[in-house]
N, C-alpha and C positions, 0 to 999 in steps of 0.2 A: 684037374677035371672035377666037377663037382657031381659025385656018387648019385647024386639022390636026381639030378636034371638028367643027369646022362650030358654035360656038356662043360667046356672049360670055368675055370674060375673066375669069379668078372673082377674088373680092375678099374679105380677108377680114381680118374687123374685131374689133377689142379694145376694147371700151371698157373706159377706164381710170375703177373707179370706188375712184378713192382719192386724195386729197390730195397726197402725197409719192408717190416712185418708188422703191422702194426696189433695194440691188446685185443682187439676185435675180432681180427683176423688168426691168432694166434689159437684164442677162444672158438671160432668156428671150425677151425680145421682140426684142434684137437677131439671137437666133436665127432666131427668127418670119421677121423682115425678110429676112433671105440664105437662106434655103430657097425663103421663095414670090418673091422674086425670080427664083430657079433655077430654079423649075417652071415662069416666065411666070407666076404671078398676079401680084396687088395686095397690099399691107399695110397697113392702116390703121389707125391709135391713134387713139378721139376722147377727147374728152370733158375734154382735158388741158388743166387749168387753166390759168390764163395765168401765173399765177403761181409752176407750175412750169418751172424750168429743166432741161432736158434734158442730163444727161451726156454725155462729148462721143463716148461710143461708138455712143449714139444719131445724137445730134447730126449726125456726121460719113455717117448711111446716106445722103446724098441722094436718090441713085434707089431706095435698096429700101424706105423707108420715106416714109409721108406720114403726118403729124402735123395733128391738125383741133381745135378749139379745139368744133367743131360736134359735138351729138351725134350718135351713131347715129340716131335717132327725124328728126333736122331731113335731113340728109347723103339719106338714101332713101326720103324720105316717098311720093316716087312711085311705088314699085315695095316698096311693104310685101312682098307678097304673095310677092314673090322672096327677101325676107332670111330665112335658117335660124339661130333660135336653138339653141345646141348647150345643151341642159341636162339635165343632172341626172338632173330628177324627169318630163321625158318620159316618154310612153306606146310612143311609136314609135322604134327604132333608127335610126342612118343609115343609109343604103343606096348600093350606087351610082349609081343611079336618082337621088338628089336629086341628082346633078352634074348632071342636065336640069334640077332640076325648082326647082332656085334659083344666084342666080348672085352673092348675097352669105352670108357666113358669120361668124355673128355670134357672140365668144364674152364673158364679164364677168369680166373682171380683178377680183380675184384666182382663179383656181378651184384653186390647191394647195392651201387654207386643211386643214391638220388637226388637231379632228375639223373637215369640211365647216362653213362659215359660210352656205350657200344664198347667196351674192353673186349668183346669178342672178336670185333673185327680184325686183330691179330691174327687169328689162328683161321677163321674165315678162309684167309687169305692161303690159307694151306692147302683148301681144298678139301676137307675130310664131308663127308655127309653130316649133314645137319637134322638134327629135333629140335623141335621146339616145346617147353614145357607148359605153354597155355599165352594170357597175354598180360598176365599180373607181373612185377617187380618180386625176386624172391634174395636172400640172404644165401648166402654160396652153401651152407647146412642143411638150408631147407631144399635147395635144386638137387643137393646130392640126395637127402631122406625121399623126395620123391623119386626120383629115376629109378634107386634100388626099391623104391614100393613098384614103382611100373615094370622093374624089368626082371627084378627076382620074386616080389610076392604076384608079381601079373595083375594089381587093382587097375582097372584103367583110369588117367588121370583126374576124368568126369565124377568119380566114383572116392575120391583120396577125402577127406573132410578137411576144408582149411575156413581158417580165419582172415578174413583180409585188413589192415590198417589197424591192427589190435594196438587199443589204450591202456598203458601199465600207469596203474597207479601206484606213487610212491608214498603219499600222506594221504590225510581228509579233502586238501587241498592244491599238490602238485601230482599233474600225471603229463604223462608225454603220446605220441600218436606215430606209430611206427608206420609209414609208406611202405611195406612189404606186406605179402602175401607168403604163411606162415603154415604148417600142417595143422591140424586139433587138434589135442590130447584128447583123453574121454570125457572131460569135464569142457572141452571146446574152447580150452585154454591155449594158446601158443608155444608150441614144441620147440623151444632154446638152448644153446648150449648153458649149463653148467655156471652160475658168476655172471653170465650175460645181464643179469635185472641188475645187477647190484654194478656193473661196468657202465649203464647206460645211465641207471640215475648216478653217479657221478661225474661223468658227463656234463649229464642236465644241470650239475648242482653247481661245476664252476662257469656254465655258462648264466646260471643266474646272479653268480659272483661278478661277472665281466658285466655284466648291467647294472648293478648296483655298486 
């Protein structure tokens, strides 16, 4: 129970629905992990093979990260009613109202995919109640950073400051052009996990190798 709301502690879940983990993804989730351990939530990865090994940056969260081999569907069958699918193709926004009105938060690894791959419609398919977090593409860090803004600091989504399609420059001369919609820092800079600038221009750097 969280003292200070007067209400449970919120949880909030990723199902991994991909065979492999890849640096990206590794990188955003460890983000995921040390934010909502900051705020006092949960973080939960399920759904991860057993046959996956976990990098040792994962590896190493022991308190801010719990890792479940169970899926979402097995984990809260008892309290359906309270998990919030964050998707997509929702009719209804979040609000800050569902920090009452559910006390897990459920998102589907991968949702950077672009153009979008619907990876939600997995869990759609479960029936859980649906939000939607607006009509922008976001990086699975930034869907989690915003929900815990909407749902534990109560900013309504209208109200969060983002940057959309943010250009990282890497020299005088190469920068790249990110299709996601990103939080602000106070400089209205893009809010990233950690090694993300430096994982993306390498990337960039042997895809300009395979052209040349």
């Amino acid at each position: 129970m969280d003292r200070e709301k007067g209400r449970r502690q919120a949880t909030f879940v990723v199902e991994h629905l991909d065979p492999e983990l890849g640096k990206w993804s590794a990188r955003e989730y460890g983000c995921i992990a040390r934010e909502c351990h900051a705020a006092g939530a949960r973080f939960l990865l399920t759904s991860v093979p057993e046959s996956l090994q976990l990098p040792e940056e994962l590896a190493s969260l022991k308190e801010e990260l719990t890792v479940e081999r169970r899926s979402v569907e097995e984990i809260f069958a008892e309290i359906k009613d309270r998990v919030c699918l964050l998707d997509p193709a929702a009719t209804a926004e979040l609000s800050p109202a569902d920090g009452d009105n559910f006390d897990v938060f459920l998102f589907g690894g991968i949702l950077g995919d672009d153009p979008p791959r619907d990876r939600t419609s997995e869990l759609r398919k479960k029936g859980y109640t649906g939000r939607s977090l607006g009509p922008k593409q976001m990086s699975t860090d930034t869907a989690v950073r915003v929900t815990r803004m909407v749902t534990l600091d109560r900013i309504p989504l209208d109200k969060i400051p983002y940057v959309d399609n943010p250009e990282l420059r890497f020299s005088r001369y190469e920068t790249t052009e990110l299709p996601y919609r990103y939080v602000a820092d106070k400089d209205g800079k893009p809010i990233m996990p950690e090694g993300m600038f430096e994982l993306i221009k390498a990337d960039a750097d042997r895809g300009l190798d395979d052209v040349l």
